[in-house]
C-alpha positions in Angstrom: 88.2 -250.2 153.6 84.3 -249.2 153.7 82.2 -252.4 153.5 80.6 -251.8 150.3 83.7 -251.3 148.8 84.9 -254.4 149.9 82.0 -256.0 148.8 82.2 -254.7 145.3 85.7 -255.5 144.7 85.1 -259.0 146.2 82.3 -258.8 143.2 84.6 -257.4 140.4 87.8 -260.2 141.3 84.7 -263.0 141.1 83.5 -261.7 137.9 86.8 -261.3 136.1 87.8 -265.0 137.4 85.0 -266.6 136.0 85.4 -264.5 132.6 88.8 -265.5 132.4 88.4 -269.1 133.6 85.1 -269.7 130.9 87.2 -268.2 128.4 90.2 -270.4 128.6 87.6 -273.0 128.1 86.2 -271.7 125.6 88.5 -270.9 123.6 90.5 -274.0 124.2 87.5 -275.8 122.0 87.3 -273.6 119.4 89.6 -274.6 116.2 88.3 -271.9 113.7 86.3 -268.7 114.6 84.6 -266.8 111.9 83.6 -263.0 112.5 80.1 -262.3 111.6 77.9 -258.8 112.0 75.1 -258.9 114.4 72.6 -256.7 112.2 70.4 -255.9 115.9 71.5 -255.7 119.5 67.5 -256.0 120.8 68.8 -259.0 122.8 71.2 -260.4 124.6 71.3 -263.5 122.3 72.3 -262.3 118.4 69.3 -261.8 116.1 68.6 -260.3 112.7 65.5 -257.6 112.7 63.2 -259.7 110.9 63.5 -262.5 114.0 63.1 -259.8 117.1 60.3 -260.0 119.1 60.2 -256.9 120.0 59.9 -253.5 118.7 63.3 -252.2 117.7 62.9 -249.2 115.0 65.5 -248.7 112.8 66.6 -245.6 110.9 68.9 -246.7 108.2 71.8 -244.7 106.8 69.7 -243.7 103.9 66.9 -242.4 106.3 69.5 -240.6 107.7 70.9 -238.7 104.5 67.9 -238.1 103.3 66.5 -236.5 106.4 66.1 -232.8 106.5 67.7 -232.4 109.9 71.5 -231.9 110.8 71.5 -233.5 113.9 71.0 -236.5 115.2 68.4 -235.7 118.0 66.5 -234.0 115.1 66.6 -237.1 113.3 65.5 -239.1 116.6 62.2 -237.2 116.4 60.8 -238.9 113.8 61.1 -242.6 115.4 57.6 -243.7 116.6 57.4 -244.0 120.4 60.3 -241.0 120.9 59.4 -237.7 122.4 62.7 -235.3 121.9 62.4 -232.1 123.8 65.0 -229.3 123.0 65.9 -226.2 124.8 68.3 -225.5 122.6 68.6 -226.5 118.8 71.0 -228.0 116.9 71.9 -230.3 119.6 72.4 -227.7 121.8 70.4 -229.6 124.4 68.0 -232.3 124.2 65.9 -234.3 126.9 64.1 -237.8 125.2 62.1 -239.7 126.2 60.2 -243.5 125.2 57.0 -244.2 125.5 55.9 -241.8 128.2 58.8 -242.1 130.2 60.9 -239.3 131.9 64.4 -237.9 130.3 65.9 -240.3 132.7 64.6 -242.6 131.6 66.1 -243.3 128.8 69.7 -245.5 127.7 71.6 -244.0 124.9 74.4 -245.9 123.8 77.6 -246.1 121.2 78.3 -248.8 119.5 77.0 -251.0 122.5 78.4 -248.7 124.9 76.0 -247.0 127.4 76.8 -243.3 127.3 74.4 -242.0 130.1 75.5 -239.3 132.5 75.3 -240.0 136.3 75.1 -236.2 136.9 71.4 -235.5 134.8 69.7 -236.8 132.1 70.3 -233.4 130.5 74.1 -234.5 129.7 73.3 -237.8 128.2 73.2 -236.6 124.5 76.5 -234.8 125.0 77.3 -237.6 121.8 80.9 -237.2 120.7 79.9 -237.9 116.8 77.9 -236.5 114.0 75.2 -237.1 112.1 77.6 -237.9 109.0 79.3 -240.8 111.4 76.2 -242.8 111.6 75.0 -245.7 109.8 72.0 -246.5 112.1 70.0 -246.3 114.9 68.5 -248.9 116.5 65.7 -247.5 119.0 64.5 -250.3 121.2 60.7 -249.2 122.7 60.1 -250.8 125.8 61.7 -251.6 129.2 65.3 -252.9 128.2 67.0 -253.5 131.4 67.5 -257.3 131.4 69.0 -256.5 127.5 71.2 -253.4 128.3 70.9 -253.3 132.5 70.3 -250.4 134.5 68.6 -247.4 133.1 67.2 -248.5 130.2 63.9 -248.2 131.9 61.8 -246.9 128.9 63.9 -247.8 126.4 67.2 -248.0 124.7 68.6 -246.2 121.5 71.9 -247.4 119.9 73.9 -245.4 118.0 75.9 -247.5 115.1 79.0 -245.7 113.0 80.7 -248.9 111.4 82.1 -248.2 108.3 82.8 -250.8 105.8 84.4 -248.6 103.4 88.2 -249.2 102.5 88.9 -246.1 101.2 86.6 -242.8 101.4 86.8 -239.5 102.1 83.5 -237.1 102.9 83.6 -233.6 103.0 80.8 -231.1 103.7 79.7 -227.7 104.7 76.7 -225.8 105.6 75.2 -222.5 106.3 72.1 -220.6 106.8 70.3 -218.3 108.6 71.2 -216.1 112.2 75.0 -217.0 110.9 74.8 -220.8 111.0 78.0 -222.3 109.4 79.4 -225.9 109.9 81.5 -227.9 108.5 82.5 -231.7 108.7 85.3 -234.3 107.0 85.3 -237.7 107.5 88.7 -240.3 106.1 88.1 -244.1 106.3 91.7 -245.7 105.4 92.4 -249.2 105.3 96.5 -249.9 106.9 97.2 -252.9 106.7 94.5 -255.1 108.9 93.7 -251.9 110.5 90.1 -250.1 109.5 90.8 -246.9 110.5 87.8 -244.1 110.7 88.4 -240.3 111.8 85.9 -237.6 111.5 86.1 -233.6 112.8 83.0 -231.5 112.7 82.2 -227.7 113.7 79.1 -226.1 114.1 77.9 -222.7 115.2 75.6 -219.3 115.1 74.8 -216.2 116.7 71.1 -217.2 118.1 67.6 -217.2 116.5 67.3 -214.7 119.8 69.6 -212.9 122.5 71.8 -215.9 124.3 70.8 -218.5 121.8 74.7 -218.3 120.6 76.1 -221.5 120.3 79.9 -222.9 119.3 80.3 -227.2 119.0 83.2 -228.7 118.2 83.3 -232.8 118.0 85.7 -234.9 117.3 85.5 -239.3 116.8 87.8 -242.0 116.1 87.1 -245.6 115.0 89.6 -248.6 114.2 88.6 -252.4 113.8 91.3 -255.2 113.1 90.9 -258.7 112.9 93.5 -260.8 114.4 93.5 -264.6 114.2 90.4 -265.7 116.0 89.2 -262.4 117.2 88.1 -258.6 116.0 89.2 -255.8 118.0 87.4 -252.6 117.7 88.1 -249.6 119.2 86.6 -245.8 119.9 87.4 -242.2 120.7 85.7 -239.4 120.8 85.5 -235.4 122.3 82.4 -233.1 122.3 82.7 -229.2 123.7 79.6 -227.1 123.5 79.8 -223.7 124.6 76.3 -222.2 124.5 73.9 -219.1 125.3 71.7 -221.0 127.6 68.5 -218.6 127.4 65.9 -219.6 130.1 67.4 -223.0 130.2 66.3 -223.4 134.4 64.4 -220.6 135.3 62.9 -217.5 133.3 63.4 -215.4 135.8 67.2 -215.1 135.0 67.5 -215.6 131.2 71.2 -215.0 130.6 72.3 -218.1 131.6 75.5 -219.7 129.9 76.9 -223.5 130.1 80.2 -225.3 128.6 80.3 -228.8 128.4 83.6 -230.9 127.7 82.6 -234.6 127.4 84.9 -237.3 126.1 84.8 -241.3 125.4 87.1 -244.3 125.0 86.0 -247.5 124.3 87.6 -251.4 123.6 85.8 -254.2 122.4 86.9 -257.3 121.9 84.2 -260.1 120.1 85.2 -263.7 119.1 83.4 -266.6 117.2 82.7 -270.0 117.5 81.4 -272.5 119.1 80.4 -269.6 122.3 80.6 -266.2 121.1 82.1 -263.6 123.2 82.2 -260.0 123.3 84.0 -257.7 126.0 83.8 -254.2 126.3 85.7 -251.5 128.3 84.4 -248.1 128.9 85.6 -244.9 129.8 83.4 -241.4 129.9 84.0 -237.9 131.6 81.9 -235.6 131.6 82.7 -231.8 132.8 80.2 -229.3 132.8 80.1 -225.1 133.6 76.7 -223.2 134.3 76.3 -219.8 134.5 73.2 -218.6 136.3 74.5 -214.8 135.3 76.4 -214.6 132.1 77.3 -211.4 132.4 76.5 -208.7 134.7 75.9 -210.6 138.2 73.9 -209.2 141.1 75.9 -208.9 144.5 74.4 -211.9 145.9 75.6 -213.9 143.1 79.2 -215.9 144.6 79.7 -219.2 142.3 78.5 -220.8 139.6 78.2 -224.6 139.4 80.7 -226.8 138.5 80.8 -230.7 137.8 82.8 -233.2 136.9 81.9 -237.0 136.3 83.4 -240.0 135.5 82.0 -243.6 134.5 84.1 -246.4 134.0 82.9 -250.1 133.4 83.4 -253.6 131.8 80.9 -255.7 130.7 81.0 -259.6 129.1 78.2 -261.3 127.2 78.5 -265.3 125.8 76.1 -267.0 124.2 76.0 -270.3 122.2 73.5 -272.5 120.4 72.1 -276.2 121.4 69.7 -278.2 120.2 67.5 -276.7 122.6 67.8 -273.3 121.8 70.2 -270.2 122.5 71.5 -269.2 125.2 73.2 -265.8 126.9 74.9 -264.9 130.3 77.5 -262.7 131.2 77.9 -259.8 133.6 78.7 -256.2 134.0 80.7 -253.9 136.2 80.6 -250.1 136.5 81.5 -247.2 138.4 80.5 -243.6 138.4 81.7 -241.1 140.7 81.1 -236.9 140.5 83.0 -233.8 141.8 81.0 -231.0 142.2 80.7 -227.8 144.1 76.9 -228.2 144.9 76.0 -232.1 144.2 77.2 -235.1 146.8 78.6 -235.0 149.9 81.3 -233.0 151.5 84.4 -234.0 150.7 87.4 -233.8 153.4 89.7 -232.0 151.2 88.8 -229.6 148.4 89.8 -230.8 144.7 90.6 -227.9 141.9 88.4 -227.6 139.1 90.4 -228.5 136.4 90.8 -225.3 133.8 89.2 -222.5 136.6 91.5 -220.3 138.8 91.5 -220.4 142.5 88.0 -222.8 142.4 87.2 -225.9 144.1 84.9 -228.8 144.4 84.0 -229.2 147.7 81.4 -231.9 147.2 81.6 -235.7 145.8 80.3 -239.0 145.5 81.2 -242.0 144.2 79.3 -245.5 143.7 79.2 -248.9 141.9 77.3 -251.2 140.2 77.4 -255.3 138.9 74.9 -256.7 137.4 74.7 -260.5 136.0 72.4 -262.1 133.4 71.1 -265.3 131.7 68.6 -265.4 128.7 67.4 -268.2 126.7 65.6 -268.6 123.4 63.4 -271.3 121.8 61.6 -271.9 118.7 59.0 -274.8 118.8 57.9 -275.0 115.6 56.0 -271.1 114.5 56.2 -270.6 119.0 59.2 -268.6 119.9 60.2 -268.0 123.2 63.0 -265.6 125.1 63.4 -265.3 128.9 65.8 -263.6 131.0 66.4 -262.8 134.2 68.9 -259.6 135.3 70.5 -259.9 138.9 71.4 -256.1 140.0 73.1 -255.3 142.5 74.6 -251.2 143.5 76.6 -250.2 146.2 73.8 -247.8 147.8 70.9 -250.1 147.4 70.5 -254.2 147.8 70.3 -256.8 145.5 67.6 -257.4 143.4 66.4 -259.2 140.0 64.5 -258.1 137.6 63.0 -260.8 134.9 61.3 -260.8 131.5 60.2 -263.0 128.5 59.5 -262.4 124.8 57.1 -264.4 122.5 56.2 -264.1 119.2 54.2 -266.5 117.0 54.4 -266.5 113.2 50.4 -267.0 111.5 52.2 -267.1 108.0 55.6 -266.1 106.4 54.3 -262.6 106.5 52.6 -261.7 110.1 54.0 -262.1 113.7 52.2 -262.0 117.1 54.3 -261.1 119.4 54.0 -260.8 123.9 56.3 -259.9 126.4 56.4 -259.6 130.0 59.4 -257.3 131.8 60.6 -255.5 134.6 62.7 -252.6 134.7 64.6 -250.4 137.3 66.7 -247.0 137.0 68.8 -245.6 139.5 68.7 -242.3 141.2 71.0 -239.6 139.3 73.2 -237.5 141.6 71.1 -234.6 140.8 67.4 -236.9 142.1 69.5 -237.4 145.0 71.7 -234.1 145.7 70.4 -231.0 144.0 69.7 -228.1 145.8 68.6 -224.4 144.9 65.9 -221.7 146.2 63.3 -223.8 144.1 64.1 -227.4 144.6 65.5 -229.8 147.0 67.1 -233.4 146.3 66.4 -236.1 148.8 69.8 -238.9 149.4 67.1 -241.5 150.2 65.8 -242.1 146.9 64.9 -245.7 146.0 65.4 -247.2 142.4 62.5 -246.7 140.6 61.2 -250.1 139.3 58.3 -251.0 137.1 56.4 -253.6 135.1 55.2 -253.4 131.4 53.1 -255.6 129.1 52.7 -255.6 125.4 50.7 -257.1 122.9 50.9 -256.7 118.8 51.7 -257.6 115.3 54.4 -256.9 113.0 54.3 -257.2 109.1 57.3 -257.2 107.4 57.3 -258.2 103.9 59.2 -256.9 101.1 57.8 -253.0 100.8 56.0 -252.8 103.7 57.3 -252.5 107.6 54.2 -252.2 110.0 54.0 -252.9 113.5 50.8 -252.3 115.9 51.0 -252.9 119.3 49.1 -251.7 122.8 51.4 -251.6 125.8 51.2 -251.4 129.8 53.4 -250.0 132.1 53.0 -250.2 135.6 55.4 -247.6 137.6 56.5 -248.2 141.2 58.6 -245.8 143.6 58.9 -243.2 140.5 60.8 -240.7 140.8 59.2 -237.4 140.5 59.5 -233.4 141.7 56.8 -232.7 143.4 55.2 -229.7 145.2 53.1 -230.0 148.2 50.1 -226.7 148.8 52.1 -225.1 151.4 55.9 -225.3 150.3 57.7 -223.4 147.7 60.3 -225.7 146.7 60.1 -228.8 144.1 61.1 -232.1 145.8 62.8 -234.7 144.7 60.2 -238.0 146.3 59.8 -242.0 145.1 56.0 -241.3 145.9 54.6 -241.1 142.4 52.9 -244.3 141.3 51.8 -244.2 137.6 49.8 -246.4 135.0 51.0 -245.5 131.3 48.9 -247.3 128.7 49.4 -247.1 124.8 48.6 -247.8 121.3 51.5 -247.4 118.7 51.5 -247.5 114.9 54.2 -247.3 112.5 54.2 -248.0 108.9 57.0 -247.7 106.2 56.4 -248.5 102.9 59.3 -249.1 100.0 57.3 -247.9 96.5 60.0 -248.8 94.9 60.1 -252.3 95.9 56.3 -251.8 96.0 56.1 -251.6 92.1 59.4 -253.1 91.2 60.0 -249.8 89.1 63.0 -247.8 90.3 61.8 -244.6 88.2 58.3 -244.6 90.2 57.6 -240.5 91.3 58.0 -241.6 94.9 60.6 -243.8 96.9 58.7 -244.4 100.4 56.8 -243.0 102.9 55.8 -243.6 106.4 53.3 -243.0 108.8 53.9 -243.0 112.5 51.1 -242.6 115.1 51.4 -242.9 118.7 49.0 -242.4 121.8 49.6 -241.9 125.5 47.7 -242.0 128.3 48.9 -241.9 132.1 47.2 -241.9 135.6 48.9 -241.1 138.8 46.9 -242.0 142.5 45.3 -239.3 143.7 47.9 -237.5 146.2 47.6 -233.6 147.4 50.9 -232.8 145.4 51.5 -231.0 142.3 53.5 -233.3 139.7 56.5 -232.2 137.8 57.5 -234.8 135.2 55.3 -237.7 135.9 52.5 -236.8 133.5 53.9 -234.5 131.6 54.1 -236.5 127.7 52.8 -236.4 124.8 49.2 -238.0 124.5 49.0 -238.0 120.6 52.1 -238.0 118.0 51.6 -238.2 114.6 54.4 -238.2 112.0 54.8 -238.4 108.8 57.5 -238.2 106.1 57.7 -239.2 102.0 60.8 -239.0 99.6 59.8 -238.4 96.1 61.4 -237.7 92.8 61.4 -233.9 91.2 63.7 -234.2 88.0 66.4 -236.6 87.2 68.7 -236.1 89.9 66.5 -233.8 92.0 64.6 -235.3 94.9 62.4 -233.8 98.1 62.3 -234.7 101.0 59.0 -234.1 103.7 58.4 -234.6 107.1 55.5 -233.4 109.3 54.2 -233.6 113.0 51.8 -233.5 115.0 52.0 -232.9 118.7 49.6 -232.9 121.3 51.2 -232.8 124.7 49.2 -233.6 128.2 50.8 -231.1 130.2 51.0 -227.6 131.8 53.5 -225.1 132.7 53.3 -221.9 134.8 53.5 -219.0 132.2 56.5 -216.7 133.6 54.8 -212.9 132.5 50.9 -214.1 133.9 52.2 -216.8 136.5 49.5 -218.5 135.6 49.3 -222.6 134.8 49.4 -222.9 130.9 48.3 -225.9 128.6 50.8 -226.3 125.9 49.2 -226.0 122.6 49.6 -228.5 119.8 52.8 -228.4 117.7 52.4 -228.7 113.8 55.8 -228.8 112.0 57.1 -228.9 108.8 60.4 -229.5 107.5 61.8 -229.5 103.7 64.8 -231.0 101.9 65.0 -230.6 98.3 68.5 -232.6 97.2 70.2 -232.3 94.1 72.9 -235.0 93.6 75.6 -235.5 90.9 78.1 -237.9 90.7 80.0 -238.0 94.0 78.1 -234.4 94.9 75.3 -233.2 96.4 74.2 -230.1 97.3 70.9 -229.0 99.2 68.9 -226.6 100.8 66.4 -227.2 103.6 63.5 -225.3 105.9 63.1 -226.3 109.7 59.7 -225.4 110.9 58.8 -224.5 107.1 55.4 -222.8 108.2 57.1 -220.5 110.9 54.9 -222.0 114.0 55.8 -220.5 117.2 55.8 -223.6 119.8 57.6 -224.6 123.4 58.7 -227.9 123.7 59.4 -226.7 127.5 57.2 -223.7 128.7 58.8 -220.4 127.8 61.6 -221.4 126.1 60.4 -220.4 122.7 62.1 -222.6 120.1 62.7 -220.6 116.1 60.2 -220.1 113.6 61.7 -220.7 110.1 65.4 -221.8 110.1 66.5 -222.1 106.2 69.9 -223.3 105.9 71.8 -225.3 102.5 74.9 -227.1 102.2 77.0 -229.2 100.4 78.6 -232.2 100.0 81.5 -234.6 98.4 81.7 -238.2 99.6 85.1 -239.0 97.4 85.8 -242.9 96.8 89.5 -242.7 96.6 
């Protein structure tokens, strides 16, 4: 056996022995243990929102509802310090990013599980439910790694879909404009001490434009029972996406097509007491089909790509209170591994492509990862203090730690000062490392890319209001970035970017409900979210692809209000302004993107256990690129209905 395959088994055995072996003790001690929700996952150690001390954004089931979106990277727009770029809408396919950071960069998970794809970023929001499933987000802004490990190098979002309901059953469809029609149903059932949850949902349309067609089919499963001492949850769930991929990589060949198949299992297993435990297993698999030619292929044309990944891991996390604080350490394994006919090395034998006629993979990797962490909190008096400390280690690169800690200081009842410190780390994907083309060239010898990240703010949260301000650092080391050198053609994949990414972030949401304790006030809340951006790289002779390419001002705002009895509207608006260039495909010449000034509309009419709606994307028909010359719609106007049925 290869020696870093022994060495990561030898890992995994001495991981599971001392889960096992703490848990027999643990468990041995505990007489009764009571379930409890933990309302925020922004740390290792359980916290409610009001007691984080960093800056977690959550968008609330009713945000959700109310927003006049119909997917959930829509809906991810409007959080503060997010930057969600589309090439295709309706969650088609999305790239986001935190704070400045890459699509990479980035860890979206499920219910605690991470979700990212080892292949490309690109894949990552291949997310099994819909928008109807949900009932939060949690977006965490900020290096994450020593909360969630690898990856979550700019941030974090979780995606929550508990439901708490015995009994319900939601129905809904929709429609609009270029043929749009979807549908969903959701059934929550209570059997016995089973909570079972199962929702379907369909989506599709012709295009705004030639190859814009798109067909998504998802599919998600949820059951929770509690057993004795101990609540068992489990999770299922299957996306397809078929879609007219129109200038999705290159402009020059704008019938491009892709199919992506992803599905998800997860088990978790959390327990109360006197140490609290939670165990997760994880399963994804992700198999993708692009095009370059949809139709009508030149001679020199042979293959398209194929790939096929899977990631599998386990993670556990304990943690217990003292009189001298609270305390969190536990431990994570995972392994990703890809088939593909253009990424990883040769393989000795050719593997079929599962679903394809006479076609192979001819190329692979696999690798694996453990990480261990400890974290303690303390609260001296208004003084509260959380440090950590992740140990990575992967099976292509060495060990190494990567620490942090969190303060916060409470003035009065109503304001917090709050500090942290942190490092963070993200590993190559298989397409930094691999990918290969007429235009681009991976490099196998990509390092991790590490950095360091200060911040410094307030948050007010009080009744109505919800306000944060805060000013952040972030120091990058060994980024990796596509660069072009004067004299070569082809984008490389290099760990020679070094950038500085400062910030100032403000986000208010105000209640006016609560605000003038009268629940028939004309308007229900508003926010305001502003957000600048500004990054330097060291002078170098090469040309940068992703490294400075974010938005330098974001503005967003969005109000509720009422319009007659059971008649309400929804607004939201942005502002973009993004520090970048592109290289315009009919001049060839390097372009500035403009500013972006959307619009978007919901006007709600609800009755009884009805509601019905209609709803404007891009209400003032702006023509915009969130990636240069990939044109995105003008006015989209679409209505729909829906029955959420207590039974």
């Amino acid at each position: 056996m290869n020696h870093k395959y022994r060495t990561f088994y030898f890992h995994f055995n001495l991981i599971v022995l001392i889960i096992i072996g703490y848990s027999k003790a643990v468990f041995s001690q505990t007489d009764t243990i009571k379930m409890e929700q933990v309302e925020i996952t922004s740390s290792r150690i359980p916290s409610v929102y009001s007691e984080s001390s960093r800056i977690v954004n959550i968008i609330t089931k009713e945000q959700i509802e109310n927003a006049a979106v119909n997917d959930i990277l829509d809906l991810l727009k409007l959080a503060v310090g997010v930057d969600c770029r589309q090439r295709g809408v309706n969650g088609v396919q999305s790239d986001i990013s935190i704070r400045g950071g890459t699509y990479e960069q980035v860890l979206i998970l499920l219910n605690g599980i991470p979700l990212n794809d080892p292949q490309t970023g690109h894949h990552t929001l291949n997310l099994p439910v819909d928008i109807h499933s949900i009932q939060r987000i949690e977006v965490l802004e900020g290096p994450g790694c020593r909360i969630y490990g690898p990856n979550a190098f700019s941030g974090a979002i979780n995606i929550i879909t508990e439901n708490e309901l015995d009994k319900n059953l939601v129905l809904a469809i929709h429609g609009g404009a270029h043929k749009l029609i979807g549908g969903f149903v959701g059934y929550t059932q209570q059997i016995g001490k089973v909570q079972n949850y199962i929702s379907f949902s369909k989506k599709q349309s012709d295009g705004f434009m030639p190859n814009t067609d798109f067909d998504i089919n998802q599919f998600f499963y949820q059951s929770a029972m509690n057993i004795n001492n101990a609540k068992i949850d489990f999770q299922a769930g299957y996306i397809d996406k078929a879609f007219g991929a129109n200038s999705f990589y290159s402009s020059k060949y704008p019938n491009q097509f892709e199919y992506t198949k992803t599905g998800f299992l997860g088990l978790k297993l959390a327990t109360k007491g006197k140490v609290d435990a939670v165990y997760n297993i994880y399963w994804r698999r992700n198999q993708d089909l692009f095009e370059l030619f949809r139709e009508n292929p030149p001679v020199w044309y042979h293959n398209h790509n194929y790939h096929l990944t899977n990631s599998m891991g386990a993670n556990a996390n304990y943690s217990f209170k003292t009189k001298l604080g609270k305390t969190a350490f536990g431990g994570e394994l995972r392994h990703e591994a890809i088939l593909s006919n253009v990424l990883g090395e040769d393989l000795i034998d050719s593997i079929p492509v599962p679903g394809q006629a006479n076609v192979f993979f001819k190329k692979g990797k696999q690798r694996q990862n453990a990480s261990f962490f400890i974290e303690h909190s303390y609260t001296f008096y208004q003084l509260t203090t959380s440090a950590g400390m992740l140990l990575n280690w992967n099976s292509d690169y060495d060990w190494k730690a990567y620490p942090g800690i969190d303060m916060s200081y409470l003035l009065n009842k109503k304001i917090k000062l709050i500090a942290s410190i942190n490092e963070s780390m993200r590993i190559p994907s298989f397409t930094d490392l691999y990918y290969a083309s007429a235009t681009n060239i991976g490099n196998p010898n990509l390092k991790p890319e590490t950095s360091l990240s200060y911040e410094i703010g307030t948050k007010y949260l009080v009744n109505a209001f919800d306000v944060h301000l805060v000013a952040f650092r972030r120091k990058g080391k060994n980024l990796i970035d596509w660069v072009k050198y004067p004299d070569s053609t082809k984008w490389e994949s290099r760990n020679i970017t070094k950038v500085n990414t400062n910030g100032v972030e403000l986000g208010v949401n105000v209640n006016c409900l609560k605000l003038t304790n009268n629940k028939h006030f004309f308007i229900d809340y508003f926010s305001i979210n502003y957000n600048y951006l500004n990054a330097t790289k060291i002078k170098n002779d090469y040309l940068s692809k992703y490294a400075l390419d974010y938005l330098k001002h974001k503005v967003d705002f969005s109000i509720k209000h009422k319009i007659y009895k059971s008649i309400y509207a929804v607004w939201s608006a942005s502002y973009q302004d993004r520090n970048s260039t592109y290289i315009d495909y009919t001049t060839q010449q390097e372009t500035k993107y403009q500013p972006i000034y959307l619009v978007n509309s919901k006007i709600v009419w609800k009755y009884r256990f009805l509601e019905s709606y209609i709803e404007a994307s891009n209400l003032l028909n702006n023509s915009y690129y969130d990636y240069g010359n990939i044109i995105m719609p003008g006015r989209w106007i679409s209505a729909g209905i829906k029955a959420d049925l207590n039974l």
